[in-house]
N, C-alpha and C positions, 0 to 999 in steps of 0.2 A: 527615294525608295529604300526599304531597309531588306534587303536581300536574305539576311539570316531569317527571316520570317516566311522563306519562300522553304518550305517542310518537306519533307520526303515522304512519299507514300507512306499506308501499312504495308508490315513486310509481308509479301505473296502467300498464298497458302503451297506448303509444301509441297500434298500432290493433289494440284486442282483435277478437275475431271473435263473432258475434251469438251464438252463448252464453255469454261469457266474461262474469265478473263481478269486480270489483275487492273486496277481502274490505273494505273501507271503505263500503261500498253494505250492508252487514248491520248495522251499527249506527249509531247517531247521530253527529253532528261532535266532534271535540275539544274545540271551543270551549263547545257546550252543554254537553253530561258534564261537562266544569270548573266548568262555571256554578254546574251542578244540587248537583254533586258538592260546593261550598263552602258554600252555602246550608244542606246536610244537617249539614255538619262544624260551622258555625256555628249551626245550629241544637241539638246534640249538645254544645257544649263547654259544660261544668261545671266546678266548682272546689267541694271544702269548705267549708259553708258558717260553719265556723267559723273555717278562713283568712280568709273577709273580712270576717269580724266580722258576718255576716246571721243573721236567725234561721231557727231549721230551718224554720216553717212560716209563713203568714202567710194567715189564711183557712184558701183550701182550696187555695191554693199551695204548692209547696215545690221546691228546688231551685235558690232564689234566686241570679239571676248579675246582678253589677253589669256594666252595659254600658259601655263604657271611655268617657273625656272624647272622646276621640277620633271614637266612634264616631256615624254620624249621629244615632241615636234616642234620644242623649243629652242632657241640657241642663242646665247649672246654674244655672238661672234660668230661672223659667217668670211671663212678667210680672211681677217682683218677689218671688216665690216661690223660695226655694231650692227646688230638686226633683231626685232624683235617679231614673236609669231601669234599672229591672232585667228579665231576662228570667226566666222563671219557669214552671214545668208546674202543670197543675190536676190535683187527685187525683181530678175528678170523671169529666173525660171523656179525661186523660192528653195533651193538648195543650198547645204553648208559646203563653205570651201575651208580652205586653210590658207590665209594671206599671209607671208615671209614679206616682212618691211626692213628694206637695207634705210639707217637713216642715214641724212644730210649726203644725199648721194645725187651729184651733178652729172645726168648724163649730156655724153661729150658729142657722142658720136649718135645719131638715131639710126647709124645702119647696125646697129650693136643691135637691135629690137627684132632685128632681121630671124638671128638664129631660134629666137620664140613658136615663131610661125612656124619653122621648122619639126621642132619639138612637139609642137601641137598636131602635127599628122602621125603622130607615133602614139598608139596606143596597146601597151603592154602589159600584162598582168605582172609584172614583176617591175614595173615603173612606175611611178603615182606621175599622172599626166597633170601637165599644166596646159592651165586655158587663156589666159593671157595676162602680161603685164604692162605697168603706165604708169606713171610717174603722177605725184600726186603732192600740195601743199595744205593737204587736209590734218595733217599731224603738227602743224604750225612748222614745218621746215621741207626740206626738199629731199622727198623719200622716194624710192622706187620699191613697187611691191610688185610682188611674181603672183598667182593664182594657183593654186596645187587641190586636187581634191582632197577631200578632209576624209579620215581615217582614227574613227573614236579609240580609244584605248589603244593605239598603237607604242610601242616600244622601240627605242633603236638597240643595236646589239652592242652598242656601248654600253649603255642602260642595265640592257640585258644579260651581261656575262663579264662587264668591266667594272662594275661597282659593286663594293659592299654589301647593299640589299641585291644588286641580282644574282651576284655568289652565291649567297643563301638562298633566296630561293630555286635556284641551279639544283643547289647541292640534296634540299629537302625534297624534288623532282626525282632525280637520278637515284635516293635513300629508297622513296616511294617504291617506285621500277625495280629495285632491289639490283643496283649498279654503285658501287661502291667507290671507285673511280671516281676526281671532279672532272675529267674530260669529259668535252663534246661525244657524244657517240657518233661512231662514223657514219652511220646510216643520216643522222639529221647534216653531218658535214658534206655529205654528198648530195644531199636534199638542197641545202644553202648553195653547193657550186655548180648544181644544175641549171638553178632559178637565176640566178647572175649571170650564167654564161648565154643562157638564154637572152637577156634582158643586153647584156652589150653587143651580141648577133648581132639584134635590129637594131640597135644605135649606128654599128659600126657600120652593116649592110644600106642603113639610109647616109652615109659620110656625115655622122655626126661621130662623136667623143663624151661616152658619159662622165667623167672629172669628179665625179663623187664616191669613189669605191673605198668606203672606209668606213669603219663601225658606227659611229656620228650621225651618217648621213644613209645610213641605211633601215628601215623601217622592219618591223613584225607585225605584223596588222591579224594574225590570226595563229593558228600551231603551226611551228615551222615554216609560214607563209609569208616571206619578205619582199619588198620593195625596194627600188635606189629611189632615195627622195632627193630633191634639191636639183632637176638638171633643167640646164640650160641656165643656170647661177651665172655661172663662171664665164661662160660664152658671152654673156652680157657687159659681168662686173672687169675679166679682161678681154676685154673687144680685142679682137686679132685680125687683119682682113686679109691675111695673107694664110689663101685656101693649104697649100702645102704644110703648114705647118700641123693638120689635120693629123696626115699619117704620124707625126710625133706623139701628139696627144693618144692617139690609139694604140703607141705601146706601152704609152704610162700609165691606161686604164688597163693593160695585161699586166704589168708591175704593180701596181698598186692590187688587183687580184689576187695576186701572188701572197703581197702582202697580208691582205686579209685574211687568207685560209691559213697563215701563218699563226695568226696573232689570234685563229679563233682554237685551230689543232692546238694549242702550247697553250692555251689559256691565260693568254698575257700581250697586252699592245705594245711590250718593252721587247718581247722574244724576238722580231725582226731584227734587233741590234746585237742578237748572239745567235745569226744565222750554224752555223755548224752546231753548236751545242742544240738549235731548234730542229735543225734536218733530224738529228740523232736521235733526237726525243720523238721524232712522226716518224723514222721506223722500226720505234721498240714498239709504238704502243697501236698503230694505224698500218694500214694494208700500204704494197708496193705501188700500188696506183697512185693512192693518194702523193707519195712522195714523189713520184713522175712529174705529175702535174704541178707542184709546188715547184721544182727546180726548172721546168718549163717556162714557168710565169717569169722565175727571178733571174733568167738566163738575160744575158746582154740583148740590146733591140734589134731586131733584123729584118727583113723583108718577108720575110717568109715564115715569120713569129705572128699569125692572126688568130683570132677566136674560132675561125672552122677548125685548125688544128686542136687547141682545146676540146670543140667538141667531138672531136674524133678518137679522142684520148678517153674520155670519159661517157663515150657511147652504150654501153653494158650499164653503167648504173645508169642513165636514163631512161632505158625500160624498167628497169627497178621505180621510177621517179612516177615514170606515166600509172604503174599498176597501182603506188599508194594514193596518186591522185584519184584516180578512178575510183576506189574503194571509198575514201572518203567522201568524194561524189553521191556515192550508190547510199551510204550512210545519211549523208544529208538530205535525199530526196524521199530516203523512207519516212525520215522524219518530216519532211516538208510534206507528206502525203497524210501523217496523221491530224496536219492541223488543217490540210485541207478541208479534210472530214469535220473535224472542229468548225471551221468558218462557215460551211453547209451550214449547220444548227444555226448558229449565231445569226445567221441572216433569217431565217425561220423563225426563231425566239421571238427577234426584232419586230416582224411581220404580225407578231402576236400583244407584241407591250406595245405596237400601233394602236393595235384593237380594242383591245380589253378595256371596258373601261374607260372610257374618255370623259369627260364630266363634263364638256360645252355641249356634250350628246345625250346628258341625264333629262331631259325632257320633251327628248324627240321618242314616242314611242315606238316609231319603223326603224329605230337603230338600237339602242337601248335593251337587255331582256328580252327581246323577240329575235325571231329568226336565226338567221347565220350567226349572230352574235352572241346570241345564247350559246349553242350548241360549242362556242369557240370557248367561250367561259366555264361550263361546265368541264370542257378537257383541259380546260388548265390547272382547274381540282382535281381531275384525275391524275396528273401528271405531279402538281405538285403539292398539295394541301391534304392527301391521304395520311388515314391515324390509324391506329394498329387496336387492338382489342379494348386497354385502356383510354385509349381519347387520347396516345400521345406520337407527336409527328412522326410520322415515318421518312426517313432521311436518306434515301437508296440512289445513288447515281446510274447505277444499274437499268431502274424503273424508267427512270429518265430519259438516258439516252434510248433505250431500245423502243422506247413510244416516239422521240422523236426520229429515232430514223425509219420508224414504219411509217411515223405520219408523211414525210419528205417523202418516201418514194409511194405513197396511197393504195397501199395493200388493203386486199377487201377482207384482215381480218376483223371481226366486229368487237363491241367493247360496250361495256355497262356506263350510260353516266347521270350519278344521282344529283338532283338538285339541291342547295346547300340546306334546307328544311324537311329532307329526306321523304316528301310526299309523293314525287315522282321522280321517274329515269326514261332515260332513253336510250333504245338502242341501235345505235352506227358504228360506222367500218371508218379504218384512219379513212379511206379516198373521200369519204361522205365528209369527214372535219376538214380534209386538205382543200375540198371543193368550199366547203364554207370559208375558210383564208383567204383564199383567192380572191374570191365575190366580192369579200368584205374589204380586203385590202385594194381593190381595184375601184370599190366605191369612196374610199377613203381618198385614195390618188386621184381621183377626175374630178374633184372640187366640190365634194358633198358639204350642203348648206342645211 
């Protein structure tokens, strides 16, 4: 798909008059439809899988696509682990997942597989759930692959704020905004410790450990909307069976926290290594809160160091968190209401490019030119084959929609419709054309021979 061909409106009339509508008010923005629109494409693109050298199936996968070095939910090293990430369809329920293969990996222990199941009762919006993992000698070696749902065009915030292209495009964001500053703005930095603090609750609340709290391994799957990717990795690759060791790990995922909001406030994954110079720098330029909570996180382990504390601490910005979800909410469903309206048509259209015209029907004279079918045909000159005083098309979306949504809801206004030889017309109300649709599409569906 070539997206720059996806055009912007004309620009509105200045001062329209209280019925006037701008035809850009019936569908959604450019900038979503692009969004939605790449996510789909990216979701869709395949390649042979014997170009990349994959195998046809793997499980109950197939379709295997190597996700590029490039790409966020990529990794060539997963702790020490070669591992490579592919996207992939399931022939069970025909959805794309995302399969992480550790290669030449012997597992030792099968009660390792244990904590899977685990992870698989947790579902989070700030977690990308997995569905199951199994060991497999379909890569010609002895690989284990985890199952994670698949998430198009996501970014990790390594990606996103640790490299060269995401600097820039950081910096040309925050120019845009008219924010001069390369820092994070606090509002998204509290947006990102909201959604994490949220997302290890229920890790820690079920006695699990998420082990992934680090730029790498943390997803952007939309604006400001991140995930912890990769869990139950680690649970696996070091098997532990010694449950106590549990409350350890859960205060290295509040250290490692710590870490993060460090390395994202400083704008640097090296800034952790010059703790005092970084504290200094979050409270020139960041609220007192923020620095609470950073020295909270990076404080020595203790019994009484848990994420409810956290969230206690940062209680006030999460009704701040709930209001901008909600708004964007309310945003998305206006727009998911205009294309509603949209799909209404489209199923009506459809009901009518059923009709019109069928040419296994050009010799049947009870279907053909007479009846319902006529009258369907003639509205469909009206609606779309009208010419203006010269003999030249007339092009109105206007015209359009407002016939089809009279016709959809069968309003008994009436309407002129001439025949293409201009000898005769007819005159009917939309409900008289909507009852002929019906008839006609109802004879169509029960096996008319």
């Amino acid at each position: 798909l070539q997206y720059h061909l996806y055009t912007s409106g004309l620009v509105p009339v200045a001062d329209p008059l209280p019925h006037q509508r701008a035809i850009q008010s019936f569908f959604m923005p450019d900038k979503l439809r692009e969004t939605l629109t790449q996510r789909n494409e990216t979701t869709l693109l395949s390649a042979p899988a014997r170009e990349l050298g994959l195998p046809q199936e793997v499980h109950v996968y197939h379709s295997l696509y190597l996700l590029e070095e490039t790409n966020s939910q990529s990794s060539s090293q997963f702790f020490g682990h070669p591992s490579k990430v592919y996207k992939a369809v399931s022939s069970v329920d025909g959805c794309t997942y995302t399969l992480v293969r550790i290669e030449g990996f012997r597992l030792v222990n099968e009660l390792a597989m244990a904590s899977v199941e685990f992870w698989r009762r947790i579902r989070h919006c700030n977690i990308v759930s997995i569905h199951e993992a199994f060991t497999t000698q379909a890569f010609g070696d002895s690989s284990l692959v985890f199952v994670y749902d698949y998430h198009p065009c996501a970014a990790t915030l390594q990606s996103l704020y640790f490299t060269a292209q995401g600097q820039a495009m950081m910096q040309a964001e925050l120019q845009a905004a008219g924010i001069n500053s390369m820092l994070i703005p606090e509002t998204t930095l509290w947006s990102y410790i909201t959604q994490i603090a949220s997302a290890i609750k229920t890790a820690h609340g079920s006695g699990l450990a998420v082990r992934t709290i680090e730029p790498s391994k943390i997803l952007m799957t939309g604006k400001h909307r991140i995930r912890i990717n990769d869990v139950a990795m680690l649970d696996v690759l070091q098997f532990d069976n010694n449950e106590q060791n549990i409350g350890l790990q859960q205060q290295a995922d509040l250290l490692a926290f710590g870490k993060l909001i460090v390395s994202l406030a400083c704008n640097s994954p090296q800034s952790i290594h010059s703790l005092p110079q970084s504290v200094e720098l979050i409270s020139r330029y960041y609220s007192p809160d923020l620095k609470d909570i950073v020295l909270y996180l990076l404080s020595e382990p203790m019994v009484t160091k848990t994420v409810d504390e956290v969230i206690r601490m940062i209680g006030p910005r999460i009704l701040h968190e709930i209001n901008s979800s909600q708004s964007y909410v309310d945003g998305l469903e206006n727009e998911l209401r205009r294309e509603l309206e949209n799909g209404r048509l489209v199923r009506l259209l459809s009901k009518m490019g059923f009709i019109n015209e069928r040419p296994e029907f050009d010799m049947d004279p009870s279907w053909s030119e007479t009846g319902d079918r006529y009258i369907i045909k003639l509205f469909r000159d009206y609606v779309f084959h009208q010419v203006d005083e010269n003999g030249l098309p007339v092009v109105n979306m206007v015209h359009v929609l407002s016939c089809l949504n009279k016709l959809d809801a069968g309003v008994d206004e009436k309407i002129v419709l001439m025949s293409r030889d201009e000898e005769s017309c007819l005159i009917v109300s939309y409900k008289e054309v909507k009852n002929c649709i019906l008839s006609a599409f109802k004879d169509l569906t029960s096996g008319r021979k």
